[in-house]
C-alpha positions in Angstrom: 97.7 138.1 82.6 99.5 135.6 84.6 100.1 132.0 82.3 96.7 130.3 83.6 94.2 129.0 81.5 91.2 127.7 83.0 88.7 124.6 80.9 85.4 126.2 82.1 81.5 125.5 82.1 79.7 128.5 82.3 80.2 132.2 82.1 79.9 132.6 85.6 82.9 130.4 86.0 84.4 132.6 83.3 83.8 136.1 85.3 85.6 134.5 88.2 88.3 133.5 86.3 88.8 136.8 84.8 88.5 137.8 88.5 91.7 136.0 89.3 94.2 137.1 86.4 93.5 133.9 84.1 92.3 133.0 80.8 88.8 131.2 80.6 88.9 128.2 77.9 85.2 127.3 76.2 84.6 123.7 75.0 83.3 124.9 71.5 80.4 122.7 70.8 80.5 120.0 68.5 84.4 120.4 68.4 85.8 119.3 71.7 87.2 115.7 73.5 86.4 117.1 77.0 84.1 116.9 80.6 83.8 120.4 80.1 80.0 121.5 79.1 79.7 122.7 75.1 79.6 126.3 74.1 78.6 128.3 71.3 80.9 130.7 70.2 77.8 133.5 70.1 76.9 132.6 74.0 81.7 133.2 74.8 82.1 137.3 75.0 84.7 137.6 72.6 85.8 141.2 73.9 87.9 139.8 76.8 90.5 137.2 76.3 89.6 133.7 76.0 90.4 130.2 74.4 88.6 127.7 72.6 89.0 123.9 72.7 88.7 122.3 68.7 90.8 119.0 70.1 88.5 116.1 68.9 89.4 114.1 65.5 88.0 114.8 62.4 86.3 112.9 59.3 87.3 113.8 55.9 83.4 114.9 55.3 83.6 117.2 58.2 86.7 119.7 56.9 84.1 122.5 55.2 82.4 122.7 58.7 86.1 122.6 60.2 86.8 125.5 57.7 83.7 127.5 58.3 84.6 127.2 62.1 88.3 128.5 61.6 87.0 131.5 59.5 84.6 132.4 62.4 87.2 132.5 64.9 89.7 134.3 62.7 87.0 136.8 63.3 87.1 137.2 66.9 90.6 136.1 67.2 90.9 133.7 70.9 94.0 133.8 73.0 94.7 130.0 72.2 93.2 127.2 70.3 93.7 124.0 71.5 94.0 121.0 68.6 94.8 117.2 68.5 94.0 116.8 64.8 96.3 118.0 62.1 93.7 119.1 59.9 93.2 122.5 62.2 96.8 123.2 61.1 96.6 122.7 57.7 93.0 124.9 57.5 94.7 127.3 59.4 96.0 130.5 57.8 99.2 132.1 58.5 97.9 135.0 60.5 95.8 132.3 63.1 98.8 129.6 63.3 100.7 131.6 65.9 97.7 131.2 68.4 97.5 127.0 68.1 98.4 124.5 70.5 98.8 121.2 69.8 97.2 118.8 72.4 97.0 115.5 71.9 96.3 114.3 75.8 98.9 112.2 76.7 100.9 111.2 73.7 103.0 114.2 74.0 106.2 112.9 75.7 109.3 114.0 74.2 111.5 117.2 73.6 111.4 116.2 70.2 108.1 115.6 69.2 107.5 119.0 71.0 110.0 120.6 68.9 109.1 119.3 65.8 105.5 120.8 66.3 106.7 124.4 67.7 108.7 124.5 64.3 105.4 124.7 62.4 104.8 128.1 63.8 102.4 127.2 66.5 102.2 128.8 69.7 103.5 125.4 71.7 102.5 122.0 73.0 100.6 120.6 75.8 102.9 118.3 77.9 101.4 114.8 78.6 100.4 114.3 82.4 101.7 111.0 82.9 105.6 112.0 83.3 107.5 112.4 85.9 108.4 115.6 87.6 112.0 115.4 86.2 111.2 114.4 82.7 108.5 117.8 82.9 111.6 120.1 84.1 113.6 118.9 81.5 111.0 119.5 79.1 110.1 123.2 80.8 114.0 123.3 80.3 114.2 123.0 76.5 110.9 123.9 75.2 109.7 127.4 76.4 106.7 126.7 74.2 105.5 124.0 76.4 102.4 124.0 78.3 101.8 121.8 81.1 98.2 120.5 83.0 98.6 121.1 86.5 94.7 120.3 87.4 91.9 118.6 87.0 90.8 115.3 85.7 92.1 114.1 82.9 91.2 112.0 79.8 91.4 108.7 80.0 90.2 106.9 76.9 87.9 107.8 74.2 85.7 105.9 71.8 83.9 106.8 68.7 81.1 104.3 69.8 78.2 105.8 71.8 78.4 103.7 75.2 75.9 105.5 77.1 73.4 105.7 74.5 73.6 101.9 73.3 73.7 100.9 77.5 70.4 102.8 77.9 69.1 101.6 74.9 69.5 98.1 75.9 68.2 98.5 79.0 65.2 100.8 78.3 66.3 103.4 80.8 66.2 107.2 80.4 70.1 109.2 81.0 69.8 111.4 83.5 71.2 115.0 82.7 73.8 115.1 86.1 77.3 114.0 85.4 77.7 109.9 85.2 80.3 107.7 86.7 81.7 104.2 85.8 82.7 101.7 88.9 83.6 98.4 88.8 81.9 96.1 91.2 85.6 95.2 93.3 86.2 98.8 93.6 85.1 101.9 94.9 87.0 104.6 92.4 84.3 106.1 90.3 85.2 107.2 86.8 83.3 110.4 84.9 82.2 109.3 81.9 80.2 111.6 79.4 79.1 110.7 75.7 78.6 113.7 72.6 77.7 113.1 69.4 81.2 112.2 68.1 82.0 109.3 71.1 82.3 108.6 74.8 85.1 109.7 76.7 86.3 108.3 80.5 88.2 110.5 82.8 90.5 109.6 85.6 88.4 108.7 89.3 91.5 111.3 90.7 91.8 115.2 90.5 95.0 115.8 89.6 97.1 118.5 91.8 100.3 120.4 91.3 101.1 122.8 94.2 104.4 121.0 95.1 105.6 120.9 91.5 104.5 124.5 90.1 107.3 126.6 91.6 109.7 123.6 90.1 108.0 123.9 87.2 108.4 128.0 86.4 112.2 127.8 87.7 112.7 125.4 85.1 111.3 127.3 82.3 107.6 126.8 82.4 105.4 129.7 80.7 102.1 128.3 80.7 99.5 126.2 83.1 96.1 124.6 82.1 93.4 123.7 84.9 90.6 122.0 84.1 87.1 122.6 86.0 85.5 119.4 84.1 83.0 117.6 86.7 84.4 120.3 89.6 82.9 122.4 91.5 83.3 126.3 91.1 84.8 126.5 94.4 87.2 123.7 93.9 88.2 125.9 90.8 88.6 129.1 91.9 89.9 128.2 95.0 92.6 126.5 93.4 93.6 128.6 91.1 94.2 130.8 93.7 96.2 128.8 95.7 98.1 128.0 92.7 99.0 132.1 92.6 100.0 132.0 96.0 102.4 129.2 95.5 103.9 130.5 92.6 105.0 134.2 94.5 105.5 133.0 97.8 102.5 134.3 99.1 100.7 131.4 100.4 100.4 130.8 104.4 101.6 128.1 106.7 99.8 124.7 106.2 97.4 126.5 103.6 98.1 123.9 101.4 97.6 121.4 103.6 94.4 123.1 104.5 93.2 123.0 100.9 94.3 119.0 100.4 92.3 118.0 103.7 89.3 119.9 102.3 89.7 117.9 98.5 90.5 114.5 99.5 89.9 113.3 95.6 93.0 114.9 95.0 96.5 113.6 94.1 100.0 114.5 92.7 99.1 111.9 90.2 102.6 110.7 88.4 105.2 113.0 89.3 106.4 110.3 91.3 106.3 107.4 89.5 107.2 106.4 85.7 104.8 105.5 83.2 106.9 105.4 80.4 109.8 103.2 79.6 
């Protein structure tokens, strides 16, 4: 398959990522920082290829459920497992450690950080989003193990406190089950926001895009891309991720991209132009 992977809701977004040459990646449920919605490992068809996201911290009371869940998935063996807490590596056996990749949002900045994690015998790194397109070609220079987010909305901040639940308990209101959005009263940018039982996390108002950037990005050494589908719709997804093909084998039209950005307004090229870091 071609290096996509795809942060996806349901399994019919699944079957249409299979549809396009790209690897579906499940929430798992009770173990993931994301806007994606939680899945059971029994409800993801194991037979096909497919990731799992296990990126959310972990308590020291919580590492014999964290080991019962690494056993289960040495089982069925997924493509890649995305983590953010060390404890997945160190519960990890030998035989599993070649399919992890560390994610830690956007801390991951540097060549050698990156390094320093690839030599523990992990598949690679997720790139932070917040660089700049040179400092990401440098990095696809030097670390062929890197993995870079090309789409979607990203994380913004997480908290361990329950926001949502303690707002509606202090106002006596019901949540409703449809996706939420923080906006403060100056402004019109609306912020996701979405609470599980282990915190509430805020994602950015902006989709992020790539489709100037990803032909950059493979000439300088890039081997994998992540999209993310959290609070989009199907046909943003797919549609995208097709484009993104296109792009990346000259086989896109005249002004399709232009085409595509006129129909997605709440997109942007997010920091490529602009540092963030100092």
């Amino acid at each position: 398959m071609e290096p996509f992977y795809v942060g996806v809701s349901t399994a019919g977004q699944a079957d249409a990522v299979y549809a396009e040459q790209a690897v579906p990646v499940f929430a798992l449920a009770d173990h993931a920082f994301s806007g994606l919605r939680e899945t059971k490992l029994n409800e993801i068809n194991t037979s096909r290829p497919f990731g799992v996201l296990l990126n959310r911290l972990y308590r020291e009371t919580e590492l014999a459920q964290l080991q019962e869940v690494m056993n289960e998935l040495a089982a069925v063996k997924p493509e890649r497992i995305w983590f953010a807490d060390p404890a997945v590596l160190t519960l990890c056996d030998e035989s599993m450690r070649s399919r992890l990749v560390y994610r830690p949002e956007t801390l991951m900045t540097s060549c050698e950080d990156i390094r320093f994690w690839e030599e523990t015998g992990i598949r690679g790194v997720t790139v932070s989003p917040l660089l700049t397109a040179e400092e990401l070609y440098r990095i696809a220079e030097t670390e062929p193990g890197a993995e870079f987010v090309i789409h979607g909305h990203l994380l913004m901040s997480v908290s361990a406190r329950k926001l949502l639940s303690s707002w509606a308990k202090q106002y006596a209101v019901s949540l409703p089950d449809e996706p939420l959005y923080l906006r403060e009263e100056t402004r019109k940018d609306r912020y996701p926001i979405k609470e599980t039982a282990h915190g509430t996390m805020i994602f950015t108002d902006y989709v992020l895009e790539s489709f100037d950037y990803i032909k950059p990005l493979a000439e300088h050494g890039a081997s994998a891309f992540y999209l993310d589908d959290s609070f989009l719709t199907e046909e943003h997804l797919i549609s995208s991720l097709r484009l993104y093909r296109a792009v990346l084998h000259n086989e896109d039209a005249p002004g399709q991209t232009d085409a595509w950005r006129t129909a997605h307004p709440e997109c942007t090229e997010g920091y490529y132009g602009q540092e963030t870091i100092l």
